[in-house]
BALOBA-1460 file (C-alpha; in Angstrom, 3 decimals):
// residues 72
<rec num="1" residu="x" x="16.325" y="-143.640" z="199.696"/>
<rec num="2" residu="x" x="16.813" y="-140.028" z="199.458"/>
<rec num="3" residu="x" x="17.666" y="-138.754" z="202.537"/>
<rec num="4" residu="x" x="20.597" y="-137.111" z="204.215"/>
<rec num="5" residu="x" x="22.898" y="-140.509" z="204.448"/>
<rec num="6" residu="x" x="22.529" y="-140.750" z="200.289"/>
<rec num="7" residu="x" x="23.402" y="-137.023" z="200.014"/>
<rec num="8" residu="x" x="26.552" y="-137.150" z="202.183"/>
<rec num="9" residu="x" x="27.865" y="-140.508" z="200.440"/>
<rec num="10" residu="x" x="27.420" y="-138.849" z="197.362"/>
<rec num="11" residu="x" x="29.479" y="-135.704" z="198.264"/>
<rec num="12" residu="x" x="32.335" y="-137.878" z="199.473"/>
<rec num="13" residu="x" x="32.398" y="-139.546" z="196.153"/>
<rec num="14" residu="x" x="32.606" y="-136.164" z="194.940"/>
<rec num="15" residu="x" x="35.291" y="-134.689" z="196.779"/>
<rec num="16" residu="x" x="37.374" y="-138.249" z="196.132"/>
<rec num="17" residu="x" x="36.382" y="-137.680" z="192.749"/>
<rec num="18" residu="x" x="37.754" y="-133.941" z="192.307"/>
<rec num="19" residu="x" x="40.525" y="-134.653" z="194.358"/>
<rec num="20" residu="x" x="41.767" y="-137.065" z="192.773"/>
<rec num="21" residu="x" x="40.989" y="-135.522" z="189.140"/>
<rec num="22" residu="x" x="43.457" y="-132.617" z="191.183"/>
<rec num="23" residu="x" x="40.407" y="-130.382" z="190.918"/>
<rec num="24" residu="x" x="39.203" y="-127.812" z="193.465"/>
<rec num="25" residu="x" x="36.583" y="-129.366" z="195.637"/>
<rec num="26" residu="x" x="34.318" y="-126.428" z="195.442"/>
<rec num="27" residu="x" x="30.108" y="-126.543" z="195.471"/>
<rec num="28" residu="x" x="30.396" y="-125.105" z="192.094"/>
<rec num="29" residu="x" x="32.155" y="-128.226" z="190.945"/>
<rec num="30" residu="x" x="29.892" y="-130.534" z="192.865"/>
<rec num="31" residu="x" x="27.079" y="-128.999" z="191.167"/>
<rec num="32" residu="x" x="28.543" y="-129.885" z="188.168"/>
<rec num="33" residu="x" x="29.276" y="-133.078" z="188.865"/>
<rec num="34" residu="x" x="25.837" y="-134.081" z="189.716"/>
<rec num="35" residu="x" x="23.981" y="-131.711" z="187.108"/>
<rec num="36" residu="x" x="26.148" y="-133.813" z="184.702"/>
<rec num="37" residu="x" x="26.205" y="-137.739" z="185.675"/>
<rec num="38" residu="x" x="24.343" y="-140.291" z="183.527"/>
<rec num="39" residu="x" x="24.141" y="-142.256" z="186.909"/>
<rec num="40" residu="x" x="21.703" y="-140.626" z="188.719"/>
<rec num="41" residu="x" x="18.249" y="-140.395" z="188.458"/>
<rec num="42" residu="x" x="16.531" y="-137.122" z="187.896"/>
<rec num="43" residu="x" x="14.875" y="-136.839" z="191.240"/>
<rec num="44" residu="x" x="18.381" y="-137.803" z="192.757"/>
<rec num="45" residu="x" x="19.951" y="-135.317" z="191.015"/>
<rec num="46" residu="x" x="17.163" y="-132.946" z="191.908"/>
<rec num="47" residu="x" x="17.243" y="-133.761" z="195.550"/>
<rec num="48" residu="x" x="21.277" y="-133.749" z="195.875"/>
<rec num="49" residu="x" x="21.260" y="-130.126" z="193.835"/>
<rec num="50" residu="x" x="18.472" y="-129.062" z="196.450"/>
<rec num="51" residu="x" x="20.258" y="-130.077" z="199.293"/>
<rec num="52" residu="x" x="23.951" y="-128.419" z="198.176"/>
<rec num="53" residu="x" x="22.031" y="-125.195" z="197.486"/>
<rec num="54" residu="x" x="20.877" y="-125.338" z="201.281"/>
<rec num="55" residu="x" x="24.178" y="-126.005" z="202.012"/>
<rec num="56" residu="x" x="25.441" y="-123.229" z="199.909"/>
<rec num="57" residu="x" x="23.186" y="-120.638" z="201.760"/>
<rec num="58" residu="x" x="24.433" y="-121.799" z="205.034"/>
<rec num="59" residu="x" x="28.086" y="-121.342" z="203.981"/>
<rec num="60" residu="x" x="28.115" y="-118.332" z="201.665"/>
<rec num="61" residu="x" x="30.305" y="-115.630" z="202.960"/>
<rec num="62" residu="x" x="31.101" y="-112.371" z="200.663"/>
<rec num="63" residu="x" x="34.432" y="-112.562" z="198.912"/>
<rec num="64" residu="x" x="35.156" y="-116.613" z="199.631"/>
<rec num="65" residu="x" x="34.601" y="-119.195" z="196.529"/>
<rec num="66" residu="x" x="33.679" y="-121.589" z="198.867"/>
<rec num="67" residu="x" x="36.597" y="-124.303" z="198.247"/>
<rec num="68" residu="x" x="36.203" y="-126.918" z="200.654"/>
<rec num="69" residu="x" x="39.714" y="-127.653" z="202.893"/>
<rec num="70" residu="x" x="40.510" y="-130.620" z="204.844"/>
<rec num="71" residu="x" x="42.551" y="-130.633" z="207.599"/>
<rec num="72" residu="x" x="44.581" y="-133.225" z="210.087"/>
């Protein structure tokens, strides 16, 4: 089901995925990700790239490359 629980499991497999890879976890490499994997569909890849650009809008701020950070 496409919905908000499929999009945020699939972003945490991203950011294990980059992270572990010792790659910035950035939207830009998300987008990537999910513009190139074999293992989703094309309307799941659709919807997740719809949903990070919404995401995108909400957290662009001039002069930031929007790298996410995690913190204890």
């Amino acid at each position: 089901m496409l919905d908000e629980e499929f999009f945020h499991s699939q972003l945490g497999a991203c950011v294990i995925y980059l992270s572990s890879q010792g790659e910035d976890v950035s939207l830009n490499n998300i987008r990537d990700l999910w513009e190139n994997t074999s293992s989703l569909s094309v309307l799941e890849s659709e919807f997740l790239l719809s949903e990070l650009a919404a995401l995108e809008i909400k957290t662009t701020d001039i002069g930031k490359d929007n790298v996410f950070t995690f913190k204890n």
